[in-house]
C-alpha positions as CSV (number, residue, x, y, z in Angstrom):
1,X,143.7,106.9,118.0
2,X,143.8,110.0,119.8
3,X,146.1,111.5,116.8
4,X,143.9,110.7,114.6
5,X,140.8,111.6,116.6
6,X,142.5,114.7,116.5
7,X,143.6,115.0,112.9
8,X,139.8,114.3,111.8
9,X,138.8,117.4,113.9
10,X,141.3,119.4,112.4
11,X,140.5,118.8,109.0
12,X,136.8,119.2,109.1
13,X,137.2,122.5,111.0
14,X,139.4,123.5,107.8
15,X,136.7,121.9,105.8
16,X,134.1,124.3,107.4
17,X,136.2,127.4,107.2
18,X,136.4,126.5,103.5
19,X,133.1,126.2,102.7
20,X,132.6,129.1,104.5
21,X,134.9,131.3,102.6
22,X,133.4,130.1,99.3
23,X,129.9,130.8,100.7
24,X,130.8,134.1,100.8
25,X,132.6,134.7,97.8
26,X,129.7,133.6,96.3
27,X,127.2,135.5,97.5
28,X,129.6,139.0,96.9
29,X,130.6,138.5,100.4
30,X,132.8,137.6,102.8
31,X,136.2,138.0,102.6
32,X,137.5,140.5,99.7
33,X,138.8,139.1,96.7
34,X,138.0,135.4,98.0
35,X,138.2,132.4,95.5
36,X,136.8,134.7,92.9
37,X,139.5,135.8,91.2
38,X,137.4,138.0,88.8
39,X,138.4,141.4,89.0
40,X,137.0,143.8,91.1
41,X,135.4,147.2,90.1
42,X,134.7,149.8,92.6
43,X,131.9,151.9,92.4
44,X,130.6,154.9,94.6
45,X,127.2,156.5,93.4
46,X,124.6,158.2,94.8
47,X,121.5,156.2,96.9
48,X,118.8,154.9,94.4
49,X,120.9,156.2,91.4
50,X,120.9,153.5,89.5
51,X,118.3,150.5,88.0
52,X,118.5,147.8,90.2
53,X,115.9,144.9,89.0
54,X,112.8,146.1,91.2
55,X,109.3,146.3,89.7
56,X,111.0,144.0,86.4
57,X,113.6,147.2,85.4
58,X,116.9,146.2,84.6
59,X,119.4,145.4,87.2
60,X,122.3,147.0,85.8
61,X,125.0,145.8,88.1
62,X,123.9,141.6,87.3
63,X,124.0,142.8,83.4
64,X,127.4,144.1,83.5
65,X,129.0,141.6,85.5
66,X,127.6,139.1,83.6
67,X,128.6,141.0,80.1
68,X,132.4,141.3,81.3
69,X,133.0,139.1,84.4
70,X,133.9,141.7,86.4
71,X,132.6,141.9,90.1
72,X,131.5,145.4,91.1
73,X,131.5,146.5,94.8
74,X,128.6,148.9,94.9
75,X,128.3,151.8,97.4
76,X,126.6,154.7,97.8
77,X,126.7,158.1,99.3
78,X,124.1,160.8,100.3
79,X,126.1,164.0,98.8
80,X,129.0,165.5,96.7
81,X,130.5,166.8,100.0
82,X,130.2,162.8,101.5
83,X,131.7,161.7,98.5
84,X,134.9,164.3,98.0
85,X,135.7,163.7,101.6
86,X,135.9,160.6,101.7
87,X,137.8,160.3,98.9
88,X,140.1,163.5,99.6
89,X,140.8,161.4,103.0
90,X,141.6,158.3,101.3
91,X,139.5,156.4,103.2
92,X,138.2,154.6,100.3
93,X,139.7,152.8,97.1
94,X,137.4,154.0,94.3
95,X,137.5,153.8,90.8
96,X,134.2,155.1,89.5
97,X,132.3,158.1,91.1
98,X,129.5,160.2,89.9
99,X,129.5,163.6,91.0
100,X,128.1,166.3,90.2
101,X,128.8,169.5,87.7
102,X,130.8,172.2,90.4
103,X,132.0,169.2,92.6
104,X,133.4,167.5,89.3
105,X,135.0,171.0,88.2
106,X,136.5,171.0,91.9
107,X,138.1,167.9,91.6
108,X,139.8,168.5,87.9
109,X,141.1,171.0,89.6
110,X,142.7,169.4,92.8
111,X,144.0,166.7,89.9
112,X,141.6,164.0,91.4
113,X,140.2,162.6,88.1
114,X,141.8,160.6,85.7
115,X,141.6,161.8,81.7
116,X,139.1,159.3,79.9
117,X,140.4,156.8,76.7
118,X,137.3,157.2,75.2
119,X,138.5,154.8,72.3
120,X,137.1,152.4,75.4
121,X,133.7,154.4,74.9
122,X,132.6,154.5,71.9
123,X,128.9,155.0,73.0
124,X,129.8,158.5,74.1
125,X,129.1,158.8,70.5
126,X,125.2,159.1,71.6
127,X,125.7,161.5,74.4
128,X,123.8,164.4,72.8
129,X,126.2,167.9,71.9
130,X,124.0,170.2,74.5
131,X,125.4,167.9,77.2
132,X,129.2,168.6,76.1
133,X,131.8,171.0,76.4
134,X,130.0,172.4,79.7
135,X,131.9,174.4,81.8
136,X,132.7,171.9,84.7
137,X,134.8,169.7,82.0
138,X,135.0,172.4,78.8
139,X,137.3,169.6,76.5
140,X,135.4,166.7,77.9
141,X,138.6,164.8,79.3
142,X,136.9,164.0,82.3
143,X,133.5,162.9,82.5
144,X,130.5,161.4,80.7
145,X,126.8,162.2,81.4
146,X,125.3,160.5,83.2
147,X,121.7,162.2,84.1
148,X,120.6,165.5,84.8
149,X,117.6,167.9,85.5
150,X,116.4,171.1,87.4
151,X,115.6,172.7,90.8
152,X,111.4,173.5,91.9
153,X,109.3,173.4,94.3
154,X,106.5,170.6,95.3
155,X,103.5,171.7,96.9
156,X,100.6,169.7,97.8
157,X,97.3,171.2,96.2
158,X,95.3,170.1,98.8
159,X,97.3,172.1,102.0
160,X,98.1,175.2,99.4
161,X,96.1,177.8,98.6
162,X,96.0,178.1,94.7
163,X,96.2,181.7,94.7
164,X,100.0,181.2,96.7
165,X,101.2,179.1,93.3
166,X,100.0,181.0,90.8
167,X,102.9,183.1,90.4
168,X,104.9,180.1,90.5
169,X,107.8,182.0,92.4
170,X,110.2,181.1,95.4
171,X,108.3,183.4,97.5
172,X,106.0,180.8,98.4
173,X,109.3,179.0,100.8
174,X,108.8,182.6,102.8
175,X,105.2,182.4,103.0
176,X,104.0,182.7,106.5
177,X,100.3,180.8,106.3
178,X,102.6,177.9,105.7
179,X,104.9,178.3,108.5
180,X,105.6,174.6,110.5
181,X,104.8,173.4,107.0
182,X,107.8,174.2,104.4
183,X,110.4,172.2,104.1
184,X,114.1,173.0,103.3
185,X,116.9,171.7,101.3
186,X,119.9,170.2,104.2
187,X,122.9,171.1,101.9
188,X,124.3,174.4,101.6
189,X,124.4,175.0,97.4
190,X,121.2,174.4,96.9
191,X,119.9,176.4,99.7
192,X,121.9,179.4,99.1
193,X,121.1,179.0,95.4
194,X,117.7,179.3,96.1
195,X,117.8,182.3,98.3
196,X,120.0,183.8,95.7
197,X,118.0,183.1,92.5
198,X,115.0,184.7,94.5
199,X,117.4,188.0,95.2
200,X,117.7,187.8,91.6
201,X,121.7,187.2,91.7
202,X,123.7,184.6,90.4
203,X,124.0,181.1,92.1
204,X,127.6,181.6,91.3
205,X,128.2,185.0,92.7
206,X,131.7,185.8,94.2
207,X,130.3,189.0,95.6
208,X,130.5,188.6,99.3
209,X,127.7,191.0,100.2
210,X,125.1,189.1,98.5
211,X,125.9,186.3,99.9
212,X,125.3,188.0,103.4
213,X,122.0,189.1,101.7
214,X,120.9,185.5,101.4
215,X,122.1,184.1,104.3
216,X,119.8,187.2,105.6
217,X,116.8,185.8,103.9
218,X,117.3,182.4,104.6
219,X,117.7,183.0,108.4
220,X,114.4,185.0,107.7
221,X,112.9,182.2,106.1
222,X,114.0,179.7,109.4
223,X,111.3,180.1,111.7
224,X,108.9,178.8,108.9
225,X,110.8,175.9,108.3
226,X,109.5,172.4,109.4
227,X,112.8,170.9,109.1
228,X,116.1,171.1,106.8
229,X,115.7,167.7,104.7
230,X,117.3,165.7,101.5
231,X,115.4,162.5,101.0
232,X,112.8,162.7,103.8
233,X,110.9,164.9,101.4
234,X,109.7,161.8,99.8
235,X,108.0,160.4,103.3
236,X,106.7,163.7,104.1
237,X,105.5,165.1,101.4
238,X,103.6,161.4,100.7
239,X,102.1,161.1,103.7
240,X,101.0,164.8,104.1
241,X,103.4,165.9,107.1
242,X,104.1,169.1,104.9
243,X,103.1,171.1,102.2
244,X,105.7,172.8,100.1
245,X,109.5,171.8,99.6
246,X,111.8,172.5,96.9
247,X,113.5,169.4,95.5
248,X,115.2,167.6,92.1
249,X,112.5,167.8,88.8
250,X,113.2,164.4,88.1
251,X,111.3,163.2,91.7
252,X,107.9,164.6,90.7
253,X,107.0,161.1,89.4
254,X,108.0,159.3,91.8
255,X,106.2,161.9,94.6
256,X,103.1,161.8,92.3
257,X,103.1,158.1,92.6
258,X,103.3,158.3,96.2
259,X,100.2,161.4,96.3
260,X,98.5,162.0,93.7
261,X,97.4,165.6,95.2
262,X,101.4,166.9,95.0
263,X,102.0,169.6,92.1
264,X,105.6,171.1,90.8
265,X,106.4,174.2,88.9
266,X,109.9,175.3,88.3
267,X,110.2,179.3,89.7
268,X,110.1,181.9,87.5
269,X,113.0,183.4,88.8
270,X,114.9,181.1,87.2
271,X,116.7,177.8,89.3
272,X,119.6,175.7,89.1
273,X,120.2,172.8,86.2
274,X,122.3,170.2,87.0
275,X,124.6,167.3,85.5
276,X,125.7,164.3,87.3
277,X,128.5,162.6,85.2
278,X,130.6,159.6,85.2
279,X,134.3,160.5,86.1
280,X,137.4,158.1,87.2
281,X,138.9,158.3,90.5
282,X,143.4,159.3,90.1
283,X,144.7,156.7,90.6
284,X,142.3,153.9,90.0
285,X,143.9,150.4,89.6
286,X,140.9,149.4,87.0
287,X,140.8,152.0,84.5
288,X,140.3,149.7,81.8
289,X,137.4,147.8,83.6
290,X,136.1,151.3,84.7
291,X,135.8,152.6,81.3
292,X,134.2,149.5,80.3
293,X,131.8,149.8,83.0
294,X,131.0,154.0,81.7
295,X,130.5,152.3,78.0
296,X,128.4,150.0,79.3
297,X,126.2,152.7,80.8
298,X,125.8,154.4,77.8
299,X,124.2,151.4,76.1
300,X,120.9,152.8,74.8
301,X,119.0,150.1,77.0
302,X,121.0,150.7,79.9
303,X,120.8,154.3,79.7
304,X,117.0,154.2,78.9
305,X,116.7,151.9,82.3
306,X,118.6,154.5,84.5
307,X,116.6,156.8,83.5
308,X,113.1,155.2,84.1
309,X,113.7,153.9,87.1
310,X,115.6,157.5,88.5
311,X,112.9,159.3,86.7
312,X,115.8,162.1,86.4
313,X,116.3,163.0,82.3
314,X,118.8,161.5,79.9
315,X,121.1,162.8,78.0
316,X,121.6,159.6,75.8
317,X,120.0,160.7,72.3
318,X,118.6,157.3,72.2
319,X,117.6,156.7,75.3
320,X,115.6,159.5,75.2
321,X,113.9,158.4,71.7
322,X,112.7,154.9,73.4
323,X,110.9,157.2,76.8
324,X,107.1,157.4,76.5
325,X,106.2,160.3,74.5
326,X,104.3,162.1,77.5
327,X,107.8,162.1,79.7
328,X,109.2,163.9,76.7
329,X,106.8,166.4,75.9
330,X,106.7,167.0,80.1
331,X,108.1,170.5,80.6
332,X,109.4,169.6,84.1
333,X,111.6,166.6,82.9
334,X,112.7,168.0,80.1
335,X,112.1,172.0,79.8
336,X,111.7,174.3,76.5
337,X,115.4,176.2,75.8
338,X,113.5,179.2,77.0
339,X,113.0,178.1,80.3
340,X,116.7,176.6,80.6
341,X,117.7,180.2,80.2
342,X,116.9,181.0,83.3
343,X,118.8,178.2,84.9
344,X,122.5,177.8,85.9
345,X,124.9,175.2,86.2
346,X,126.9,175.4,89.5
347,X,130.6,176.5,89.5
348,X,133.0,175.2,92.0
349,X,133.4,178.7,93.8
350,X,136.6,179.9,94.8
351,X,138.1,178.7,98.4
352,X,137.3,182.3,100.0
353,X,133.5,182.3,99.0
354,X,132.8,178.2,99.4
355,X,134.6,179.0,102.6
356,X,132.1,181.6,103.4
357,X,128.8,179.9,102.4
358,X,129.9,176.9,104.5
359,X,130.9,179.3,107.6
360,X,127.2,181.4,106.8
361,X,125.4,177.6,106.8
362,X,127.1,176.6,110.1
363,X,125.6,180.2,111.4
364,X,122.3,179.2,109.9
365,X,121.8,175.7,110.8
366,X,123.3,176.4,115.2
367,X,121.7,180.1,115.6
């Protein structure tokens, strides 16, 4: 009796360790790979980059997995530097990643992508020609579109002066009335390329002196500075704990939303215009799935739901037909040619310069 007594116990701990197991499978959980023998897609984008059901929008992830019956493992990551080291390091098994334009050109380089099939795309047919053959991917091998916009600056119109905005320049980040009040990008490109752009040099420059000139001006600009932010604009700037910042075009909705009394003007000096863009991982064990899951995205629906619920702009043709006519005809979303003209795309600089700008940032950020 005790055998048995013993057997019984046995079995329904087994039994609970079962149930257990399948619990988690089914909840995406648990232990990887589990009783759900679907295959397994791994994908590594950037926070709040994609539709995800709230407010009735698309979830995108339910919608594919449902369309193909493949699981995805969703994660995310704050910036292109997060995302190349940890995939440089190998501490990650990724198939999908979007990063974007100079990171992506860094990466062809360092032969970390994978060359697309697009016979497996065939909705790249709807990715409009201005958004091909860019620089960062000239024979478009590598990557697909995914969204892009421009660099400005918020400013809350009741805390600033409307005299200080009406030249809509950069000067107003260097603006003394508004010191203890400005807010600065945390990442090193897009700090530098605003001090640079205000110089009137190229974001791109390899010449190491002017470099030195905007490090100089951004170590001028460092006493005014509140604090050096990425997404904490959005809680500051919303509940009035600063009054300018410069920040990603495609936010101004969802700031607007927040505070109704915050403005945006792209500088005239010109800014930077970026592309993030779907690219496979070398290496991937799911190129098939992954290239699925890239045509998928470029489903007009899909695409159109990405780029609602980011509020960044589309470069799907027919996405961009089904947006509300007043996001289309918005300057800041989607700017004239003659103000693009003034933008740049980032390059991946060469190591002796990216070297430098990180060494000058590290100078910044501890003096």
């Amino acid at each position: 009796m005790k055998k048995t007594l013993v057997s019984l116990v046995a079995s329904l701990t087994m039994l609970c360790m079962i149930l257990s197991l399948t619990a988690g499978c089914s909840s995406g959980g648990g232990v990887s790979g589990c009783f759900d023998d679907r295959e397994v897609l791994n994908v590594y984008n950037w926070g709040e980059y994609i539709s995800d059901g709230e407010d009735d929008s698309l979830d995108v992830i339910e919608a594919f997995e449902e369309k193909y019956n493949i699981r995805v493992n969703y994660t995310t990551y704050a910036s292109n530097e997060e995302m190349y080291q940890k995939i440089k390091s190998g501490a990650g098994n990724y198939d999908i990643i979007i990063p974007s334009d100079y990171m992506i050109e860094k990466m062809i380089s360092e032969d970390m992508l994978e060359k697309l099939d697009f016979d497996n795309i065939p909705n790249y047919k709807y990715i409009g020609d201005d958004y091909k053959n860019l620089d960062f991917d000239p024979e478009n091998e590598y990557s697909v579109p995914y969204l892009w916009g421009t660099v400005g600056v918020f400013y809350n119109t009741k805390m600033v002066d409307e005299e200080d905005i009406k030249d809509q320049s950069w000067d107003i980040l260097w603006n003394e009335k508004y010191s203890g009040q400005i807010l600065m990008f945390d990442n090193p490109r897009d700090a530098f390329g605003i001090a640079l752009k205000k110089l009137g040099y190229s974001q791109n420059t390899t010449d190491k002196a002017e470099w030195q000139e905007a490090y100089e001006l951004l170590a001028e600009q460092k006493p005014l500075v509140q604090a050096y932010v990425m997404d904490q604009i959005f809680d500051k700037m919303a509940n009035e704990e600063a009054a300018i910042a410069p920040y990603y075009a495609g936010d101004a909705r969802i700031m607007v939303a927040e505070n109704p009394d915050i403005g945006f003007y792209l500088p005239k000096e010109g800014s930077n215009k970026f592309f993030d863009s779907m690219c496979i991982v070398k290496g991937s064990e799911h190129k098939e799935a992954a290239e699925k899951f890239i045509d998928f995205m470029c489903e007009a629906d899909v695409a159109l739901a990405n780029s609602e619920y980011v509020c960044y702009s589309t470069p799907h043709t027919e996405a961009y037909k089904l947006l509300d006519k007043e996001i289309r005809d918005n300057d800041n979303y989607y700017p004239s040619s003659r103000t693009l003209e003034r933008c740049e795309v980032f390059c991946n600089l060469p190591p002796k310069i990216n070297e430098l700008q990180n060494d000058l940032w590290i100078k910044l950020k501890t003096k």
